[in-house]
C-alpha positions in Angstrom: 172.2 114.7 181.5 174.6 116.5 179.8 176.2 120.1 181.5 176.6 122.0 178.3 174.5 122.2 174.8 176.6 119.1 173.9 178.2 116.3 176.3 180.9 117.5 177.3 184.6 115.9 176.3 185.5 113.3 178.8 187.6 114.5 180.9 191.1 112.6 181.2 192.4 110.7 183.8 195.4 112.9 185.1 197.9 110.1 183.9 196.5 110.5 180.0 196.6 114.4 180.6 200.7 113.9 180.9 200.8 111.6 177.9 198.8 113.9 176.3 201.2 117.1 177.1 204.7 114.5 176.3 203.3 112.9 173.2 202.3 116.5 171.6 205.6 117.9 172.7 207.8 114.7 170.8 205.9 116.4 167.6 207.2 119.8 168.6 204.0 120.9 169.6 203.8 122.7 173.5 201.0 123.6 175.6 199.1 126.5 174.3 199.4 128.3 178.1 202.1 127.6 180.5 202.1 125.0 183.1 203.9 127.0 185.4 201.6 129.6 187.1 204.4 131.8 187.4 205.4 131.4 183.4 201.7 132.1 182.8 201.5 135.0 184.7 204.3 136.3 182.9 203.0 135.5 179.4 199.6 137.1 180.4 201.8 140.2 181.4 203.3 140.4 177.7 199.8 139.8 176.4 198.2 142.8 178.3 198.0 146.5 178.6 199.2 147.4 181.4 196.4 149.1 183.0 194.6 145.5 182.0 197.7 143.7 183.7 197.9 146.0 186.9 193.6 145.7 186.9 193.7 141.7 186.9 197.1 141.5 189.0 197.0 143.8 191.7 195.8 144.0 195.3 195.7 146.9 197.9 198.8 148.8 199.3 201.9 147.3 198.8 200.3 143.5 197.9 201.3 142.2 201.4 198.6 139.7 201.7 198.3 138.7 197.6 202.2 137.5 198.3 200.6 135.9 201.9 197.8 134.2 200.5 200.2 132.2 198.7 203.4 131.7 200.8 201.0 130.8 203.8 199.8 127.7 202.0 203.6 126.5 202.5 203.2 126.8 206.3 201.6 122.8 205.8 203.3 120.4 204.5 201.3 116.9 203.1 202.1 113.7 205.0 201.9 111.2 202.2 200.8 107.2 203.0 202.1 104.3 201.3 200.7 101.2 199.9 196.6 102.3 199.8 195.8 100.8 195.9 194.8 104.7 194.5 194.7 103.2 190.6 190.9 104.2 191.1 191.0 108.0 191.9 187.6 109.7 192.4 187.8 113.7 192.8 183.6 114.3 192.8 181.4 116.0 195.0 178.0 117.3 195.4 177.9 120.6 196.5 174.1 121.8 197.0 172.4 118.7 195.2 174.8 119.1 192.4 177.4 116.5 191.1 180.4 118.0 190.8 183.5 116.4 188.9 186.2 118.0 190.7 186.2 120.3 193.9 186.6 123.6 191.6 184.8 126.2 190.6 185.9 129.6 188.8 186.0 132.6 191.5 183.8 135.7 190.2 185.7 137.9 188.4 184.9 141.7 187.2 185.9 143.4 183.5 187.2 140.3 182.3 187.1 142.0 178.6 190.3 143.3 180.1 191.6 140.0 179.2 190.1 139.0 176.5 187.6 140.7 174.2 185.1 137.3 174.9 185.5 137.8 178.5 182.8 135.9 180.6 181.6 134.4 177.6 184.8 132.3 177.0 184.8 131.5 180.8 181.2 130.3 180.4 182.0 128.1 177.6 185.1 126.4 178.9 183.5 126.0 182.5 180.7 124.3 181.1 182.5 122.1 178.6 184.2 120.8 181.8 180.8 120.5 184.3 183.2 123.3 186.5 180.7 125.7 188.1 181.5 129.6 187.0 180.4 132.4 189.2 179.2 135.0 187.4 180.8 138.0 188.5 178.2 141.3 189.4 181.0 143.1 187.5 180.7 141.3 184.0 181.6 142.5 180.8 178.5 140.5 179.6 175.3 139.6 181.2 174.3 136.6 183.2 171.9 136.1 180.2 174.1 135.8 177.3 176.8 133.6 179.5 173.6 131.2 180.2 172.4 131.1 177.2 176.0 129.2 176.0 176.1 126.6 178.7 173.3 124.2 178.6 172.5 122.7 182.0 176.0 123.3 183.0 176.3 125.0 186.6 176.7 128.3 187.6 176.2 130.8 190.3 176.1 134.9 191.1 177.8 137.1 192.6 176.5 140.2 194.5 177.3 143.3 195.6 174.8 144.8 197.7 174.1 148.1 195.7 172.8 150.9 197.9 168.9 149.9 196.2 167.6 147.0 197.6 165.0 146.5 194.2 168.3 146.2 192.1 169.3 143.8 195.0 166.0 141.8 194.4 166.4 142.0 190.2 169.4 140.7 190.0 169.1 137.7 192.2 165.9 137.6 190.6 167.8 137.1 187.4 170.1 134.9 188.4 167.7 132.6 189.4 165.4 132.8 186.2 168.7 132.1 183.7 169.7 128.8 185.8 171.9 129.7 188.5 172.0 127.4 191.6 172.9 129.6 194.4 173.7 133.2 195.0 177.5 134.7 196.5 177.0 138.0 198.3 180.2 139.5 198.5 181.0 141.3 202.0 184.7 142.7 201.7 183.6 145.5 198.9 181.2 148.0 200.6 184.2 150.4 199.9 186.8 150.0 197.3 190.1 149.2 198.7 193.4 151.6 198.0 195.1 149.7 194.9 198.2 151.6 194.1 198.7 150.0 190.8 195.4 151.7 189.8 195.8 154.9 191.4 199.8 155.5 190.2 197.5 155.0 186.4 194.5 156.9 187.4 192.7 154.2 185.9 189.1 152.7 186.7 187.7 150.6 183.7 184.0 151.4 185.4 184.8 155.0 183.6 185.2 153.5 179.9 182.0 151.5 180.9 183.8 148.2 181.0 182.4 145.9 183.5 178.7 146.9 183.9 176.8 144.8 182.0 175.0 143.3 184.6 173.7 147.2 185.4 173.0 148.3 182.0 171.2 145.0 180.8 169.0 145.5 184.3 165.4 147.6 183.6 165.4 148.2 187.8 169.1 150.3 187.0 167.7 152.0 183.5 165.0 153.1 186.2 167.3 154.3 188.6 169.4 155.9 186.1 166.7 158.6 185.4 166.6 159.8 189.1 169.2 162.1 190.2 172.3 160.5 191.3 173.0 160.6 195.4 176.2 162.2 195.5 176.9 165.6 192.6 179.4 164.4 189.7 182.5 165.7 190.0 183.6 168.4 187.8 186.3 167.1 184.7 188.6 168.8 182.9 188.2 168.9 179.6 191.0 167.2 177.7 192.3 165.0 174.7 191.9 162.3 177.1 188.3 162.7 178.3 187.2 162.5 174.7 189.0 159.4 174.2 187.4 158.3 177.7 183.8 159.4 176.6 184.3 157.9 172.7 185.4 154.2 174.4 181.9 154.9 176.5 179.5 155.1 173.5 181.2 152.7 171.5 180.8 150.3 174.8 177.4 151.2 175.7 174.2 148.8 174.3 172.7 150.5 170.8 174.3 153.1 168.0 177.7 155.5 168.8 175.4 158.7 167.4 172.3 157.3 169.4 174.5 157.0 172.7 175.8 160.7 171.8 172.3 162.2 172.0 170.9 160.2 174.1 173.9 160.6 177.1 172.9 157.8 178.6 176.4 156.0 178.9 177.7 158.6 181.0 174.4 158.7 183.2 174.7 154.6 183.6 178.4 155.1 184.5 177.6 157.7 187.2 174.8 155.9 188.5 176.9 152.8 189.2 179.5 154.6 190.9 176.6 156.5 192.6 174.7 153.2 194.3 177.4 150.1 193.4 178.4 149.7 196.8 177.0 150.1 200.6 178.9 150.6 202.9 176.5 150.7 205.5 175.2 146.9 204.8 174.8 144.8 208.2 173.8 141.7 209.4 170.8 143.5 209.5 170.1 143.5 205.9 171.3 140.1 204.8 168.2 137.6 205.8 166.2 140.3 203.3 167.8 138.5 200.4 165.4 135.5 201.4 161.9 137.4 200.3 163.9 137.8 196.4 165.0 134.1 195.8 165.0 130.2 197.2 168.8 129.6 196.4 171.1 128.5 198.4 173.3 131.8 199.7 176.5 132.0 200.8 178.9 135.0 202.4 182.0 135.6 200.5 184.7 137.3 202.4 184.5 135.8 206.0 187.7 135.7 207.6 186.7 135.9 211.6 185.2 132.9 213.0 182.9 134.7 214.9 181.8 136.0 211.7 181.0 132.3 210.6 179.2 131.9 213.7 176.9 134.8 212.8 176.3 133.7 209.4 175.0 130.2 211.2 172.7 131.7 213.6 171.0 133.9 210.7 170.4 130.6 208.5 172.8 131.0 205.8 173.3 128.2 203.5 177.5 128.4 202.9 180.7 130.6 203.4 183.1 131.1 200.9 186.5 132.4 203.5 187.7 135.2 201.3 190.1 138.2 201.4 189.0 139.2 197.8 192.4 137.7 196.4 194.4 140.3 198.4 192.6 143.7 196.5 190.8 145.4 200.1 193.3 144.9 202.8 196.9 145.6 202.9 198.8 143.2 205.4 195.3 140.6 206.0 195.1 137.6 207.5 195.1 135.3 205.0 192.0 132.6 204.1 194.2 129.0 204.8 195.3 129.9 208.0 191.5 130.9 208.8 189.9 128.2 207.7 190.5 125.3 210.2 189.1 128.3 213.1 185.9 129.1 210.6 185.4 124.9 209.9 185.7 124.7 213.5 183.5 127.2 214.2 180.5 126.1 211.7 181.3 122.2 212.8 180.5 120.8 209.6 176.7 122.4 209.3 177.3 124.3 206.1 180.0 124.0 203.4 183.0 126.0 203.3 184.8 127.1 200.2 187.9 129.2 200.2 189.5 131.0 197.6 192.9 133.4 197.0 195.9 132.0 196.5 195.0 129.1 195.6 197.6 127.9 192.7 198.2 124.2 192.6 197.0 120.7 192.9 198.7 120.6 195.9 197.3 123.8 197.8 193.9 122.1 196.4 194.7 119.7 198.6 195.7 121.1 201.6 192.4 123.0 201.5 190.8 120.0 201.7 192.5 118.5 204.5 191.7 121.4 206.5 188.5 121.5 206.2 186.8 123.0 202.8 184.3 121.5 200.7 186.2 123.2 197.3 187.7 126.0 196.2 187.7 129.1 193.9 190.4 129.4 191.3 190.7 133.1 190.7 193.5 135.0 188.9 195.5 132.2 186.9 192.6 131.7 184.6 192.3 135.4 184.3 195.8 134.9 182.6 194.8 131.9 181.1 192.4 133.9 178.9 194.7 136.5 178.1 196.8 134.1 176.4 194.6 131.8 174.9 191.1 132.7 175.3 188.1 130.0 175.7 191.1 127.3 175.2 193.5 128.7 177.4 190.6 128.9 180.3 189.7 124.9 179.3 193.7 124.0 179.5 194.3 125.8 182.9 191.3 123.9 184.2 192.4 120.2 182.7 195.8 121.2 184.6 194.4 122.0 188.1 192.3 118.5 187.4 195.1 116.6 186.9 197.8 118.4 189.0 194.9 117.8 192.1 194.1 114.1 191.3 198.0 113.1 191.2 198.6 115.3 194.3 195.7 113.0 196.3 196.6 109.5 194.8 200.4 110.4 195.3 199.4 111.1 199.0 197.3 107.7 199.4 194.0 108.6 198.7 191.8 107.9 196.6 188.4 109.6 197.1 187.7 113.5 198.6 186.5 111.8 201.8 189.7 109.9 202.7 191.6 113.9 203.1 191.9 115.2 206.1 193.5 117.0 208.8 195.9 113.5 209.1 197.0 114.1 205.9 199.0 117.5 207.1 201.9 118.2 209.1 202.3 121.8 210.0 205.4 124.1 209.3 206.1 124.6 213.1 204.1 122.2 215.0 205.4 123.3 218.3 
């Protein structure tokens, strides 16, 4: 069966990927992103504002464990064997009854129309060209319906935050479920927004322009919310040539006509209502096994960092952990996910899947995830930047490069299947 509206493009063997990139570049012709995550990072830079850039590329304080995440993937090294026949590679998976090509899938990611004016939209047709699963982010730019609706029987799952009203909880997992997605992510490192200095030295929050919420606006349990009063009183604004350009980005963002928005004043009440009841900071363990009367998908706990925490999530019956440390945005100087993830493995002893995402940024730290312990990962940022550049194309292109750059990583370290890594294959920085 196919995963998008058409059958997907085959996807190359990582060998014909290279020839592909070195016979285009003897006609002159270059990748349309960077390789280098570094060199696309720097392209998306120039291809941003830079309240978009500081959005997409910042973390919290001074980025302490965004630059960990990364560097602690060098602390293991791959232990390559010789002489295994790997001219078969095979980098599929089934991941809760579903086939999976390679051991990917596209982290949730809010306002992407800070990218790209497609946003999730070009995310949900590149994913799906490629059978790679996308997790709809709660913080889209479109809704889960439109993405759906443009990928077929491709996968693709949601992303929660618990808002402070459980019946918006239940509507959009109900959602989720009724436009095709397969399981649902509830996010646990958000019940407060972290302190993100890039942000805060701009003042800038793209929830105030309206960006971002169209999993709220296109939800009839929110327009029902947004008539009662909010929690906590607005605050009070000054008046300035800046708050009309705010408010005239608002209308023109909101669903329906600029002059029926204006008289209507609903944008503004849909913006304070989601910064009224978005988050919950008082959501415990408690709360979580409620998610079971709204939906029969598979649910997993993003942000788990503490293997006790893993250990809880087992004892209340959920179905997967995703070990997360929201790509270095809540915490300032975090433990970051690779160096918890042989404790949480250890901890769950092989009863659930584990996925792990930030840092992840090459074939190779693919790999070592693998080896110690996960079932995949979550690409995040890079093809953020991927659709700056190049929009639906420069999403696809990233993807085909992580496909390739992981498959030569495994047959260059002598295997040739997901099952053959393992802890073996690594050597630690300091073993002793």
């Amino acid at each position: 069966m196919p995963f998008g509206p058409q059958q997907p493009t085959p996807i190359s063997h990582a060998a014909d990927r290279q020839r592909t990139i070195y016979v285009a570049g003897a006609s002159g012709i270059k990748p349309i992103i960077p390789i280098s995550e570094t060199e696309l990072q720097s392209q998306a830079k120039q291809a941003l504002s830079r309240k978009a850039y500081d959005y997409i590329a910042g973390g919290a304080g001074k980025e302490h464990t965004v630059s960990h995440n990364q560097s602690a993937f060098r602390q293991w090294h791959i232990l390559p064997r010789m002489l295994r026949d790997v001219s078969q590679r095979d980098t599929s998976l089934e991941l809760f009854g579903r086939k999976m090509h390679s051991p990917f899938l596209t982290a949730p990611i809010g306002v992407l129309e800070l990218a790209h004016k497609e946003g999730d939209l070009a995310v949900a047709k590149a994913t799906s060209s490629l059978g790679v699963p996308m997790i709809f982010s709660s913080q889209a730019s479109y809704p889960m319906e439109s993405c759906s609706a443009l990928m077929g029987n491709a996968p693709r799952w949601f992303q929660l935050y618990w808002s402070k009203s459980d019946e918006l909880v239940k509507s959009l997992v109900q959602r989720a479920e009724n436009c095709g997605c397969e399981a649902i992510v509830i996010t646990l490192d958000t019940t407060l927004l972290g302190w993100r200095e890039r942000d805060l030295n701009l003042a800038y929050l793209p929830f105030l322009e309206g960006k971002g919420i169209a999993q709220y606006v296109s939800d009839p349990v929110f327009q029902q919310l947004m008539a009662e009063p909010d929690l906590a009183a607005p605050e009070k604004r000054k008046v300035t040539a800046t708050t009309l350009q705010t408010a005239f980005k608002l209308m023109n963002r909101y669903p329906g006509s600029f002059v029926g928005n204006l008289r209507s004043g609903k944008p503004l009440r849909a913006v304070r209502k989601f910064i009224d009841i978005y988050s919950r900071p008082s959501l415990n363990w408690q709360d979580i096994p409620k998610i079971r009367a709204f939906t029969k998908l598979p649910i997993l706990l993003k942000g788990i960092l503490h293997p006790d925490d893993a250990k809880k999530a087992l004892e209340i019956g959920i179905d997967g952990i995703i070990v997360s440390n929201h790509g270095g945005r809540q915490i300032d100087g975090a433990v970051s996910t690779i160096e918890m993830l042989p404790e949480i493995c250890q901890a769950v002893q092989g009863k659930i899947p584990v996925l792990l995402d930030s840092g992840v940024r090459t074939g190779a730290d693919v790999f070592k995830a693998l080896a110690l312990g996960a079932s995949a990962v979550c690409l995040g940022r890079p093809y953020a930047y991927a659709l700056a550049i190049a929009g639906e194309a420069g999403v696809r292109e990233y993807l085909l490069n992580m496909m390739a750059d992981f498959e030569l990583t495994m047959g260059l370290a002598g295997c040739k299947s997901l099952s053959e890594i393992g802890r073996a294959c690594l050597r630690p920085e300091h073993p002793f």
